[in-house]
N, C-alpha and C positions, 0 to 999 in steps of 0.2 A: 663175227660173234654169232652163235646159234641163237633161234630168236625161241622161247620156253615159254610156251602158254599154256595155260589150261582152255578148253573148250568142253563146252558147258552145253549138253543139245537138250532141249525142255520145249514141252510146248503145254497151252490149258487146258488141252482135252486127254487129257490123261483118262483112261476106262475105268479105271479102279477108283480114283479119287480123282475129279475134275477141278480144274483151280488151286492144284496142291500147292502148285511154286509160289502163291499167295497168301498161303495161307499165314495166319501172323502168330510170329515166335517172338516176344519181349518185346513187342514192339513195334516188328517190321514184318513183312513178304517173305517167307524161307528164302527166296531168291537172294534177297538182298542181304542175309544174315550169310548166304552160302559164300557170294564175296566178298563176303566183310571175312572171312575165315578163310578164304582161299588167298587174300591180298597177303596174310600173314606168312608166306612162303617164302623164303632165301633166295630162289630158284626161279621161280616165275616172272615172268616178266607182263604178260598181260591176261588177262581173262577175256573170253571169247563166247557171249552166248549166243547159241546156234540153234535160232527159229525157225518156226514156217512161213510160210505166206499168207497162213489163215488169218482172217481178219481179226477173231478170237489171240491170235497174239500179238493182236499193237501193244498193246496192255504189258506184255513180257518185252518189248520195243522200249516204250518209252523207261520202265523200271533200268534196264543198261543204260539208257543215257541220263538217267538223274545221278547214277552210280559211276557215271564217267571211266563206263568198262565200255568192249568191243563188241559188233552184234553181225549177225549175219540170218536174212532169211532163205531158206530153200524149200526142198520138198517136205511135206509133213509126214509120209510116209518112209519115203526112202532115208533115215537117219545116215546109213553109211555114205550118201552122196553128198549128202547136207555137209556131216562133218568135214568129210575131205575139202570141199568146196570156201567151207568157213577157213579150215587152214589155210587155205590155196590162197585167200582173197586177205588173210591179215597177216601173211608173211612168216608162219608157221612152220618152224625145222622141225621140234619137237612137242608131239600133242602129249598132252597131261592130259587125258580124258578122265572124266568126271562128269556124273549124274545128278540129275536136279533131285534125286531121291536122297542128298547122300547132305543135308545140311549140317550134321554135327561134325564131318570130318574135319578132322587138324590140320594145321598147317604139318607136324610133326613126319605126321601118316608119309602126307604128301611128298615132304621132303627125302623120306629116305627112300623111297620108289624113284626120285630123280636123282639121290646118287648111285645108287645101283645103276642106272642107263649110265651116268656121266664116267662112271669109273671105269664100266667096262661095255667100250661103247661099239665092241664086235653081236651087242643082244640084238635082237629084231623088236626084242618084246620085253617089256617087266610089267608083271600086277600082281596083286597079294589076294588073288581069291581062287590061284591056281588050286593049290591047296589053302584051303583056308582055315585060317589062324585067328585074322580080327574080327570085332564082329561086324554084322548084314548092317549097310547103312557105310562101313567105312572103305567101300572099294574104291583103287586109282591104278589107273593103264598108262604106261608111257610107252610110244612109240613114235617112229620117226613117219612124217606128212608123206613121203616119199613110198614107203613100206603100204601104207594104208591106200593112196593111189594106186598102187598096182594091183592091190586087194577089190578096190573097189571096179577095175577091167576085169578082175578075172570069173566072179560071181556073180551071180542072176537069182540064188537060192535066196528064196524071202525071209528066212530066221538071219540068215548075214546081212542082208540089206536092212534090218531094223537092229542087230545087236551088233555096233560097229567092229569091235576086236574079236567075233567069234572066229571066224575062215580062219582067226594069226595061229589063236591059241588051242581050236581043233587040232593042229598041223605039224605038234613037235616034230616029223621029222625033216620039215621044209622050214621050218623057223626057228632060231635059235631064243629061248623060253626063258625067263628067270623069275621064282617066285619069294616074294619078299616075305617072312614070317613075322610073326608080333612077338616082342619083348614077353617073357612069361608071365609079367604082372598082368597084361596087356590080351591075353593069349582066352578071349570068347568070343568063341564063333556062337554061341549058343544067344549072343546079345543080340536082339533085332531092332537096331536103331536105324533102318531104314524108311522112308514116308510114302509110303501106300496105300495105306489104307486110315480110317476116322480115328481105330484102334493106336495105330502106329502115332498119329500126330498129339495124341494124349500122352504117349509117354515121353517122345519130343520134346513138347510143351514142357512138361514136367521138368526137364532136365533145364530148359532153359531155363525157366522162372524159377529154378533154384542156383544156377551157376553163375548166370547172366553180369545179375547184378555187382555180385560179387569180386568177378573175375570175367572181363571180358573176352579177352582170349585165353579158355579153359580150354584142356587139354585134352585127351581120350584117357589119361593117367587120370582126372580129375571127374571126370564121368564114370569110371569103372567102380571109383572110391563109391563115389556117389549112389553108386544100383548098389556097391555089396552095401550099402549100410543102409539100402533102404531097397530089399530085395522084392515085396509087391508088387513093386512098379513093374519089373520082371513082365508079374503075370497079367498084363494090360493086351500086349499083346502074342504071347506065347502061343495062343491057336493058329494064329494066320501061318498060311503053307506061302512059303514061294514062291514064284511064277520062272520055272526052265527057260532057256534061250529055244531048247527045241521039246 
């Protein structure tokens, strides 16, 4: 049986926002909201967070084993060796990559990027931010541990060694690409529910201390409802720009 995990690479010295993956949403650590939301997949079979060795993340050490998930540490720089290495060491066919920036994502999301691989399993590569459709905060990359190891021999370039899937999805004509689009209710790219910045974790927050309670596992259908009917929150963080892989 192919073994489907998510792998999770985070560490606390984040440039932008340091201690983000701690930061407390309803309650808890975004970390631990992120797999409390990732456990809800059909498809998955373990989560895998993929540390450093800085002493700075025992603290992301101990949070996986209170949570009775997977860990692995490696280089704090090198993320594409790290990753690889975490797959290599938990038994990893297929990576579900997934960012500590990314705690509102659905299990939903998640799910239909792993049946696009499962269906048509001639891809090299599936993610939904090829062209992107959902919004910032809900990316997910599936690819095969195999694919990513020979990525990780053949680059030395420092934007690929810190942005794990870059070399795949540079490369359409060496790798066969699929990009998963969002349902048209579903369909804002213009949404920045990513966690970067102070800005970013206000509207976060927001979302949770209004879903949370209500509904523990809320949807991206239930979030979207949620901003059009309360479109301010919008402009919380609508200035922040991006940050490119290159």
């Amino acid at each position: 049986m192919m073994n489907i995990n998510a792998i999770v690479a985070t560490r606390m010295t984040s440039s932008r926002l340091p201690g983000k993956v701690l930061m407390d949403f309803a309650g808890e650590p975004a970390l631990v909201r992120l797999i409390e939301r990732l456990r809800q997949s059909k498809y998955l079979h373990n989560v895998v967070i993929a540390t450093t060795t800085n002493e700075q993340d025992a603290i992301v050490v101990e949070t996986a084993k209170k949570q009775g998930v997977l860990y692995y540490r490696g280089s704090e720089e090198d993320v594409l060796a790290r990753t690889v290495e975490a797959a290599q060491a938990t038994n990893t066919d297929l990576i579900v990559q997934i960012t500590s920036d990314c705690p509102l994502i659905d299990a939903e999301t998640i799910d239909t990027a792993i049946e696009r691989m499962l269906e048509h399993p001639y891809l090299d590569y599936v993610g939904n931010h090829l062209v992107r459709t959902y919004p910032l905060g809900f990316s997910v990359e599936v690819f095969r541990t195999e694919t990513l190891a020979e990525v990780e021999r053949m680059t030395i370039d420092p934007p690929d060694r810190e942005h794990v899937s870059l070399y795949i999805y540079e490369r359409p004509e060496q790798y066969r690409l699929s990009n998963v689009e969002a349902p048209y209710f579903l369909r804002h790219p213009e949404f920045r529910l990513t966690l970067d910045t102070s800005d970013d974790y206000e509207l976060i927050n927001k979302v949770f201390e209004s879903l949370y309670p209500v509904k523990k596992d809320f949807s991206l259908y239930d979030i979207v409802r949620f901003l059009q009917t309360n479109p301010e929150l919008l402009e919380m963080n609508r200035h922040i720009q991006q940050k490119k892989p290159r």
